[in-house]
C-alpha positions in Angstrom: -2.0 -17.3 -0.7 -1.1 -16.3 2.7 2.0 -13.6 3.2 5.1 -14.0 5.6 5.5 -10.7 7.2 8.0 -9.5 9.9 6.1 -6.6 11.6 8.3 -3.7 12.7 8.0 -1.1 15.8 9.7 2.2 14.5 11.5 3.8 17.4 14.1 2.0 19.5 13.6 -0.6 16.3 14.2 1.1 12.8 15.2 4.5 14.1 17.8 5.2 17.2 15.2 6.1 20.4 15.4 9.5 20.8 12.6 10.7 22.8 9.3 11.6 20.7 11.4 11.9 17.7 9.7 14.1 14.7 12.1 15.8 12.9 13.4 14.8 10.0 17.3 16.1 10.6 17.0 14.1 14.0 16.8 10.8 12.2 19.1 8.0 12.2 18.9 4.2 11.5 19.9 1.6 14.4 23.1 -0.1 13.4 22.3 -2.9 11.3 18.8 -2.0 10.0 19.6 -1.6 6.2 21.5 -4.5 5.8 19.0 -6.6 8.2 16.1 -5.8 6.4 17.7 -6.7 2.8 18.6 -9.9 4.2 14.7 -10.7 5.7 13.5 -9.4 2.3 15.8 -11.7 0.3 14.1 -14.9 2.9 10.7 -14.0 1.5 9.7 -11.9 3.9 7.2 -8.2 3.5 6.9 -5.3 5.8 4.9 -3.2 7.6 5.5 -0.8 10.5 2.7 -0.8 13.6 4.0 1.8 16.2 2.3 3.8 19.4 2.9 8.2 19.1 2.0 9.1 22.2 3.8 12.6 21.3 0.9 13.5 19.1 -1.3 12.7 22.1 0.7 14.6 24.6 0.9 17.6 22.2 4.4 17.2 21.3 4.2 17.0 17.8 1.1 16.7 15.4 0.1 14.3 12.9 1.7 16.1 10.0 4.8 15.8 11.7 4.4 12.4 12.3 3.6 11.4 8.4 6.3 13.9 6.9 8.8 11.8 9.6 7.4 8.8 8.3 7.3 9.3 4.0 10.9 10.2 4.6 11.6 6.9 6.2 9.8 4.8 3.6 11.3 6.6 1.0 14.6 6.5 1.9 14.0 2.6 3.0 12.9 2.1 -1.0 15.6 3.7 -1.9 17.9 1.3 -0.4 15.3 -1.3 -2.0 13.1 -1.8 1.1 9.4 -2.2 0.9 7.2 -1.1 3.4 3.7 -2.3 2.6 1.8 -0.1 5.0 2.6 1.4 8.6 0.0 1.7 10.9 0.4 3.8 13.6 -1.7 5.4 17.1 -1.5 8.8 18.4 -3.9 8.1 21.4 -2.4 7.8 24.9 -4.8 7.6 28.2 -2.9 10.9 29.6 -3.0 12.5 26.6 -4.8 16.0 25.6 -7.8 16.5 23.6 -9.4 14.6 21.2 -6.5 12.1 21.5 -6.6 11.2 25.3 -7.7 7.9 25.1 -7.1 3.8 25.8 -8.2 2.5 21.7 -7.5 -0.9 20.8 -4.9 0.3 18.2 -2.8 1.3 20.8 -0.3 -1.5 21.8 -0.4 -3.4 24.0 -4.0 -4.0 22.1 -4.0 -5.8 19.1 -6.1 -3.3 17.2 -3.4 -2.9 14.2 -2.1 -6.0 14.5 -5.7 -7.6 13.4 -6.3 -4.7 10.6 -2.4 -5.9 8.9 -3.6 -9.5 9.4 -6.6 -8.7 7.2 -5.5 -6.1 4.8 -2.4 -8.6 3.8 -3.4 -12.2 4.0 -0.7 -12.6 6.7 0.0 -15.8 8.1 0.9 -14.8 11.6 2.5 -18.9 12.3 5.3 -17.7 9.5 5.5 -13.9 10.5 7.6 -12.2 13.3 7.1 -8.9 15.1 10.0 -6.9 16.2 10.0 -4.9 19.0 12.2 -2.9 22.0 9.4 -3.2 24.4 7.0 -6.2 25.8 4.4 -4.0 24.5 5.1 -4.3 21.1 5.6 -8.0 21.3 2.3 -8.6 23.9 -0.5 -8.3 21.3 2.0 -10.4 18.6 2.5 -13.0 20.4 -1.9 -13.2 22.0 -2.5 -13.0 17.8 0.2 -15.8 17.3 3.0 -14.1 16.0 6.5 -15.1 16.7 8.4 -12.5 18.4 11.6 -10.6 18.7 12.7 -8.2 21.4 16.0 -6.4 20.0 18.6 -5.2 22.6 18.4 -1.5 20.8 16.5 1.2 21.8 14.4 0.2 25.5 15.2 -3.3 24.4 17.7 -3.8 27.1 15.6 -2.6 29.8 12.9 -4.8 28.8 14.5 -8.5 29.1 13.5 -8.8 32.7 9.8 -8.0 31.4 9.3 -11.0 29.3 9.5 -13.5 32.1 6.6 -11.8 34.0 4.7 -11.5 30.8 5.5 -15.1 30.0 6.7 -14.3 26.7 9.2 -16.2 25.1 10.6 -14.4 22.6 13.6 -14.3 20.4 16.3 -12.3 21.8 18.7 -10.1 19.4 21.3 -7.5 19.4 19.4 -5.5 16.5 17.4 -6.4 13.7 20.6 -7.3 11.5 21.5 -10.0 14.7 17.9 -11.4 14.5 18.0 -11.5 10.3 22.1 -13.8 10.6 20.2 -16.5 13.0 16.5 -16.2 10.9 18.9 -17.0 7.2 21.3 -19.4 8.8 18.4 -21.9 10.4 
């Protein structure tokens, strides 16, 4: 049996945007998120997390950072009885240093995670949603068949204007609590 999914970017999304966040004390959910994700969970619905860290690739942070920043956050999102199945994430960036300066396919706007979720949890993308702040995170959704969200928080905002000229036509939301009110009343 395929699995509904709503696919989640982390910054801007989850967590308040603060730039190349790592630490653990500099953490804080978007309004909304807790009570959002109970209500998409209750609808059926499983998670997983596919985000970009281009701070690992520009030297900002490393990748311990980056996974004690993100146990803490699934943790703490089970604690409030919130499953995330898996998160996926790339540290690459094309102006990054190193071993991680570099264009992969798991780097959104490529749909390199996207396809490795789709396979590693049966998802059936016609009933699954991704949520993002940025037409990047909703691009490779949307080529894969996704149906897609661009919240207002974090760069959401800023990126409106972006969907037209990436002919997207996405769901827009104040946050992901916004998006999960419309999703249970339909």
């Amino acid at each position: 049996m395929k699995n509904k999914f709503i696919l989640l970017d982390r910054d801007g999304v989850i967590n308040v945007e603060k730039s190349y966040l790592y630490k653990i004390d500099e953490f804080e959910y978007e309004t909304g998120v807790l009570e959002g994700l109970k209500i998409l969970r209750d609808l059926g619905y499983k998670f997983a997390i596919i985000t970009n860290q281009a701070g690992i690739a520009r030297g900002y942070y490393s990748e311990d950072d980056y996974f004690k920043l993100q146990n803490f956050i699934e943790k703490d999102l089970l604690k409030n009885g919130i499953k995330i199945e898996k998160t996926y994430f790339c540290p690459h960036h094309p102006d990054g240093i190193g071993k991680y300066k570099l264009d992969c396919e798991y780097r959104k706007p490529n749909t390199g995670n996207f396809l490795k979720a789709i396979k590693e949890f049966n998802i059936d993308v016609e009933k699954s949603y991704m949520i993002g702040d940025r037409v990047t995170d909703l691009i490779p959704a949307d080529k894969l068949g996704f149906k897609t969200v661009l919240v207002e928080t974090g760069y959401g905002l800023k990126n409106i204007e972006k969907l037209k000229e990436n002919d997207l036509k996405s769901e827009i939301c104040k946050n992901i609590l916004g998006f999960a009110k419309k999703l249970r009343n339909k």
